[in-house]
DOTOR-884664 format. One record per residue (C-alpha): x, y, z; residue number from 1. Coordinates in steps of 0.1 Angstrom, whole numbers, plus 5000, padded with zeros to 4 digits. Example, Ala and Ser with C-alpha at 12.3 -4.5 7.8 and 13.67 -1.06 7.14 Angstrom:
BEGIN
px, py, pz, n
5123, 4955, 5078, 1
5137, 4989, 5071, 2
END
This chain:
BEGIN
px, py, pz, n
0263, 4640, 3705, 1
0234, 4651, 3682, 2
0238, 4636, 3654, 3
0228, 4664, 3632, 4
0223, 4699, 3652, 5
0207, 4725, 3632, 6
0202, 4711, 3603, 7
0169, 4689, 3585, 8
0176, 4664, 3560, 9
0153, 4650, 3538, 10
0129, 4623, 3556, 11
0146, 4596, 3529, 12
0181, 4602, 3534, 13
0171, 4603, 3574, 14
0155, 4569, 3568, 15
0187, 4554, 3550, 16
0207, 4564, 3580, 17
0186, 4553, 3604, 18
0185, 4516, 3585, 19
0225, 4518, 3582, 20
0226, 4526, 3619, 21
0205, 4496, 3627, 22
0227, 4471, 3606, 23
0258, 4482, 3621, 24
0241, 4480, 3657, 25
0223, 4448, 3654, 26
0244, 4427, 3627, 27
0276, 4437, 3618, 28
0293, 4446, 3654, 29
0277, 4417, 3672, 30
0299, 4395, 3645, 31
0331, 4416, 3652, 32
0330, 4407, 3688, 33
0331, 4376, 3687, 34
0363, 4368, 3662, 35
0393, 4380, 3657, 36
0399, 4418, 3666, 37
0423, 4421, 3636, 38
0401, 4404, 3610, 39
0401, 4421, 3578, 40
0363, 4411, 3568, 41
0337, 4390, 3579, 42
0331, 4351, 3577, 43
0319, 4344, 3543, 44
0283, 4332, 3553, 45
0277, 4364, 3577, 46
0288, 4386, 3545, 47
0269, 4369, 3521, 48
0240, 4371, 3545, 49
0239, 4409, 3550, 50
0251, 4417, 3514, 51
0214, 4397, 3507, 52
0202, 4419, 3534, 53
0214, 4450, 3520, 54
0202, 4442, 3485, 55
0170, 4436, 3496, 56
0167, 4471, 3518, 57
0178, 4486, 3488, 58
0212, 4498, 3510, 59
0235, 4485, 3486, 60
0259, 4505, 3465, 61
0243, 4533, 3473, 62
0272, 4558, 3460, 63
0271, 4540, 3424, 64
0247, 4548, 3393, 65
0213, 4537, 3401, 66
0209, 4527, 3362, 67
0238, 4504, 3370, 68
0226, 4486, 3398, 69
0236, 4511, 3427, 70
0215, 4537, 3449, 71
0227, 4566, 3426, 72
0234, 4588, 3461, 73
0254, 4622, 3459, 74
0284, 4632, 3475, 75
0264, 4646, 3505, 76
0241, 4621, 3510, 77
0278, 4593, 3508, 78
0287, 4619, 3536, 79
0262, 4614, 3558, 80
0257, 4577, 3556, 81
0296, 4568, 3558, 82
0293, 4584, 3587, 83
0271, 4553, 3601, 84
0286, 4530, 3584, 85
0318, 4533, 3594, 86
0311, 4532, 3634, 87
0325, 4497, 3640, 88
0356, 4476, 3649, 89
0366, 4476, 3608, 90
0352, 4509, 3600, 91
0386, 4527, 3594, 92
0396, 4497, 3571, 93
0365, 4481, 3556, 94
0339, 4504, 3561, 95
0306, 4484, 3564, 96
0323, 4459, 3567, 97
0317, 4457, 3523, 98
0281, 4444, 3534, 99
0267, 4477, 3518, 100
0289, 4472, 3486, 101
0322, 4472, 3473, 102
0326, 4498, 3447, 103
0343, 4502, 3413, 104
0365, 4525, 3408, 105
0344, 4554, 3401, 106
0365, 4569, 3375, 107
0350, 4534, 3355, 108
0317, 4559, 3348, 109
0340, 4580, 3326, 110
0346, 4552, 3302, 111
0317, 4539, 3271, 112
0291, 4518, 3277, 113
0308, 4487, 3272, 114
0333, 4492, 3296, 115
0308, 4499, 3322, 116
0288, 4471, 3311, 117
0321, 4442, 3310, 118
0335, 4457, 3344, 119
0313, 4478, 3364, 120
0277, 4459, 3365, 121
0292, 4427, 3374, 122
0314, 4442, 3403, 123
0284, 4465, 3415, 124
0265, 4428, 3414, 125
0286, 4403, 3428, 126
0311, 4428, 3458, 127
0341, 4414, 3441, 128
0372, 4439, 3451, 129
0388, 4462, 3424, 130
0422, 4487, 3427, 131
0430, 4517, 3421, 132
0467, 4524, 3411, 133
0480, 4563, 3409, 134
0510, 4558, 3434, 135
0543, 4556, 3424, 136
0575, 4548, 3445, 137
0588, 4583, 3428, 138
0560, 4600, 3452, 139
0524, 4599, 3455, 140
0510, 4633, 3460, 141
0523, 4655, 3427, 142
0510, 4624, 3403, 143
0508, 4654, 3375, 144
0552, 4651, 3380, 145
0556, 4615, 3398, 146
0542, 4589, 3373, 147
0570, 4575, 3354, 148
0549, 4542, 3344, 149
0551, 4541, 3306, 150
0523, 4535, 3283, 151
0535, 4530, 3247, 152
0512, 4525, 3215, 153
0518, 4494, 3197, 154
0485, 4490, 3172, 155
0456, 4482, 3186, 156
0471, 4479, 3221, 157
0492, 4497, 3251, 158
0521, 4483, 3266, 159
0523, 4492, 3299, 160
0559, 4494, 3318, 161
0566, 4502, 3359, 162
0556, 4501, 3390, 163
0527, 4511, 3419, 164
0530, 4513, 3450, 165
0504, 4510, 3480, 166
0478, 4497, 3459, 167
0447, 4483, 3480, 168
0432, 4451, 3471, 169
0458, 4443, 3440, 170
0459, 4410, 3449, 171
0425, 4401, 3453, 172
0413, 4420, 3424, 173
0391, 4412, 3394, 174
0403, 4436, 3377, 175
0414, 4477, 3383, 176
0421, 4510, 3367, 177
0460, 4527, 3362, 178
0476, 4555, 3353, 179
0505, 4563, 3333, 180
0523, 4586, 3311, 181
0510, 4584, 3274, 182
0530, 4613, 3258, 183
0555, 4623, 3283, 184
0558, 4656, 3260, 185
0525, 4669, 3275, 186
0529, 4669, 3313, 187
0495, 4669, 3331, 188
0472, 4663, 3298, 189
0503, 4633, 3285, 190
0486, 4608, 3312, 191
0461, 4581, 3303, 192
0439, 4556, 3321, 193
0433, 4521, 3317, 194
0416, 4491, 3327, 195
0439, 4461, 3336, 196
0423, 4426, 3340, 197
0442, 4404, 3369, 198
0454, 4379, 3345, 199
0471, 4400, 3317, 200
0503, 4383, 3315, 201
0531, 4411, 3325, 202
0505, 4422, 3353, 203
0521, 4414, 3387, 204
0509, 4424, 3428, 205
0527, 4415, 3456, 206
0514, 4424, 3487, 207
0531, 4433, 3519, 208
0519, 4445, 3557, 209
0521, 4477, 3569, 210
0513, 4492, 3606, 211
0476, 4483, 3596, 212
0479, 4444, 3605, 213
0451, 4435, 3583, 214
0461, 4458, 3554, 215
0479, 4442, 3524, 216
0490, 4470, 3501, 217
0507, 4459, 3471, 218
0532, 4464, 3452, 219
0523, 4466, 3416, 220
0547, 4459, 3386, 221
0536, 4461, 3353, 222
0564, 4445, 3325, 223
0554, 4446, 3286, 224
0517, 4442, 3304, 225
0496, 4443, 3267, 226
0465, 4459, 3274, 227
0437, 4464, 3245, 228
0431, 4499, 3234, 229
0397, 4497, 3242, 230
0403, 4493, 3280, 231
0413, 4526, 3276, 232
0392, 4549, 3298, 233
0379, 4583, 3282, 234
0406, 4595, 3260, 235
0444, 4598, 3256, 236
0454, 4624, 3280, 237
0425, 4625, 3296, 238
0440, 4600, 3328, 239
0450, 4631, 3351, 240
0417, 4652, 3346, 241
0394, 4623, 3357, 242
0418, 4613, 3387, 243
0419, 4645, 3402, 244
0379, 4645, 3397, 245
0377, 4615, 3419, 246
0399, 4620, 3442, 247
0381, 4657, 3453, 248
0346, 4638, 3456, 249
0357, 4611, 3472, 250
0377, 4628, 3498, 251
0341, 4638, 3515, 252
0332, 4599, 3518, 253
0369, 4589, 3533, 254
0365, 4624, 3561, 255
0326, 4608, 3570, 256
0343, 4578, 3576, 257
0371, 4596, 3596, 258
0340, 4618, 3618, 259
0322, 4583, 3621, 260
0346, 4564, 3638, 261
0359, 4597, 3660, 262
0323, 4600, 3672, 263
0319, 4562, 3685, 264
0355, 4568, 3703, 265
0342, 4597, 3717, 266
0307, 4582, 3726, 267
0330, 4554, 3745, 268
0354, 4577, 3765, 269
0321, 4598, 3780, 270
0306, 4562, 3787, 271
0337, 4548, 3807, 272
0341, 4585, 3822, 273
0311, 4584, 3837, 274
0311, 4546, 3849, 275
0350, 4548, 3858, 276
0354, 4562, 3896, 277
0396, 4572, 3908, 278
0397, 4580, 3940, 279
0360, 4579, 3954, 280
0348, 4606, 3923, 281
0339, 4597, 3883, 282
0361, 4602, 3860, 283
0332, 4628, 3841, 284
0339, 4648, 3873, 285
0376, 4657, 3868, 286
0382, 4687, 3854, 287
0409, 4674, 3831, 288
0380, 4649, 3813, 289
0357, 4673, 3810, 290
0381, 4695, 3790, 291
0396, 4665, 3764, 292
0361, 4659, 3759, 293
0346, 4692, 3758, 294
0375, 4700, 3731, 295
0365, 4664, 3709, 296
0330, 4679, 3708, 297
0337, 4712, 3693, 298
0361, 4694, 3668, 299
0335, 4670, 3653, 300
0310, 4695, 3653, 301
0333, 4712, 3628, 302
0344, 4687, 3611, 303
0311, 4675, 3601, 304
0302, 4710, 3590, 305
0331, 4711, 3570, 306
0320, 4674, 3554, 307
0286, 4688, 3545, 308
0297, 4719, 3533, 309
0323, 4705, 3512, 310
0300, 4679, 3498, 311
0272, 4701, 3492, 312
0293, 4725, 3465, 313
0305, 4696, 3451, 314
0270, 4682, 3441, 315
0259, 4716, 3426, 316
0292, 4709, 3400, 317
0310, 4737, 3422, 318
0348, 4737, 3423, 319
0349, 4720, 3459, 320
0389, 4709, 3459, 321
0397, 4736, 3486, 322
0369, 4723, 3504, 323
0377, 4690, 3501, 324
0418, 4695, 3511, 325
0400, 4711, 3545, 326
0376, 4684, 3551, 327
0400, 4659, 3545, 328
0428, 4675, 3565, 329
0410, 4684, 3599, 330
0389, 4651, 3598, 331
0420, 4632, 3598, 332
0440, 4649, 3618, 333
0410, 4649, 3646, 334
0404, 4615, 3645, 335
0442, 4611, 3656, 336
0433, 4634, 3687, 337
0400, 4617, 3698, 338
0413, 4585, 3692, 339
0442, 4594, 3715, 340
0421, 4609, 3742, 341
0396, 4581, 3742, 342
0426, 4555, 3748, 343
0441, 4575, 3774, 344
0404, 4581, 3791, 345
0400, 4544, 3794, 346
0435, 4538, 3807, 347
0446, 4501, 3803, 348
0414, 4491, 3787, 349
0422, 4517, 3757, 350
0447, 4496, 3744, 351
0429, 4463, 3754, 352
0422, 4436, 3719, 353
0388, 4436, 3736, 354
0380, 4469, 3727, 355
0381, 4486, 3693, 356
0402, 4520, 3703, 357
0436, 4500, 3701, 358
0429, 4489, 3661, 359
0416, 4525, 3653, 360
0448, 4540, 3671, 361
0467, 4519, 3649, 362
0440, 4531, 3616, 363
0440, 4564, 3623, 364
0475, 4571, 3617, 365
0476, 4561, 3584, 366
0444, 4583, 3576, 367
0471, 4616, 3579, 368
0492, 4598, 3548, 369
0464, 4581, 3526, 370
0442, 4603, 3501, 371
0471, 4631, 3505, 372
0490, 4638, 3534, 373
0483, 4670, 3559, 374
0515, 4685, 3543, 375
0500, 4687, 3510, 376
0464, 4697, 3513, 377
0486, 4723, 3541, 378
0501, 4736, 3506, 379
0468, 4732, 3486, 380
0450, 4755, 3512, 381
0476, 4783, 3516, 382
0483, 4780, 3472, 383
0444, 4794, 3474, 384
0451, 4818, 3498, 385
0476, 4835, 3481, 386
0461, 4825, 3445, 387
END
């Protein structure tokens, strides 16, 4: 597949891919092969290794503020370098394998300088995991009706009551941003973020496994948690405003990640179909292959357009959240397809621990629920149709 048909990007971003492809080639899946197929991150001395690497390459962070320690890359150009770094074994899970950077919280950037400065340099620096809790039990995907976690002024702090649900990396967490309802007289502008250090006593995560083997969601209570006022991020009522913000950029990162792990399934099912011989002919000479991979070709071609288009309106301060609900919808949703077809191509091989489809079969399925389900960017698109 050409990587980029049609189109010339700029000879830097070009470079950073190519450097990102080389990484993933040389370093990261020659580690995957050889331990477990499940594992949720590398050894500690291979990580530590390649994060140096990285640093020194000037790869890492590349999505955070460069005045802050990161690359200071737009949307688009997160687009087209998830793409690469997300075509390995963990790509669907821990993209990189975190050897290009574990992120803050972006919404972090909407807070003061000493916010930033306490939480975001020294994650940016040291890779440590941080959370990210919007999700209640109530429901996920309307978090403008669904948050019931309390927030309640008591002098100069914010006692925080309820619980989150799903919440990746809880457990492991330095530290993490929630939302909850402030003023629930105000509906959408009556929710408030904050910053919640691990160790605030109230603050609890328990983690649990979910058809993802190596994921471990939490479960987040919060019980007369006492945070500081001034962990509060941007001002009261401003919570639901910078969520929704995120959450529209970063849905062109998490559909690059989706296209980059369909495109190495798809690169594997034309590899075995032309190796692979039934019956005295190849596999790439039945009629029935050439179709299911004829079809995955049109449908990453599109998807990627729809990425890059997406992105692109989004860095020129456009209103991209239609563009977003489609990249994100059809990415998903065709990652579920090639996967599929790749498995099937390769027969009893697909689902194999010594190949990588049978993991991302398992990945991809929770791609159609995280970041919104179909269903719901379904109803986003046709609200702007009729709108």
């Amino acid at each position: 597949m050409n990587p980029f048909p049609g189109f010339t990007l700029p000879q830097e971003l070009t470079m950073l891919r190519e450097q990102v492809h080389r990484i993933i080639r040389d370093e990261v899946i020659p580690i995957e092969q050889r331990i477990d197929p499940d594992a949720a991150d590398l050894p500690e001395d291979d990580y530590h290794r390649l994060m140096q690497k990285t640093k020194a390459a000037n790869l890492w962070c590349l999505g955070a503020p460069e005045h802050y320690g990161g690359g200071g890359m737009n949307t688009f150009g997160m687009s087209v370098l998830l793409e690469e770094m997300s075509q390995h074994r963990m790509g669907l899970y821990n993209v990189g394998c975190g050897v290009f950077g574990r992120y803050p919280p972006p919404v972090i950037y909407g807070g003061n300088e000493e916010q930033i400065q306490k939480y975001a340099v020294p994650a940016l620096r040291d890779g440590t995991y941080t959370f990210f809790a919007i999700t209640e039990p109530g429901g996920g995907s309307d978090p403008a009706g669904a948050i019931q976690c309390r927030g309640v002024r008591q002098g100069d702090s914010w006692v925080l009551n309820g619980t989150k649900i799903f919440i990746s990396h809880a457990h492991e967490a330095e530290w993490g941003v929630v939302f909850v309802r402030t003023d629930p007289s105000k509906g959408r502008k009556g929710i408030s973020c904050f910053i919640v250090d691990k160790d605030t006593p109230g603050f609890t995560a328990r983690p649990f496994r979910t058809l993802r083997t190596v994921s471990l969601p939490n479960e987040v209570h919060f019980e007369d948690c006492k945070i500081p006022a001034a962990n509060m991020i941007g001002k009261e009522g401003d919570g639901l405003d910078l969520c929704l913000d995120l959450l529209t950029k970063q849905r062109f990162p998490y559909s690059a990640c989706n296209l980059g792990v369909s495109i190495a399934a798809h690169r594997m099912a034309i590899a075995h179909a032309k190796q692979r011989s039934t019956f005295g002919v190849p596999l790439s000479q039945r009629q029935a292959i050439q179709w299911m991979l004829a079809d995955a070709e049109v449908e990453l071609r599109a998807t990627r357009w729809l990425i890059w288009d997406g992105a692109w309106k989004a860095d020129r301060g456009e209103d991209a959240r239609l563009e977003a609900s489609i990249a994100k919808l059809y990415s998903s949703e065709v990652l579920g397809r090639v996967i599929d077809n790749s498995v099937q191509i390769h027969g009893g091989y697909g689902v194999s621990k010594e190949f990588p489809l049978e993991r991302w079969y398992r990945e991809a399925r929770i791609r159609r629920i995280g970041e919104g389900p179909s269903e719901v960017h379904r109803m986003v698109i046709a609200r702007a149709l009729f709108r």
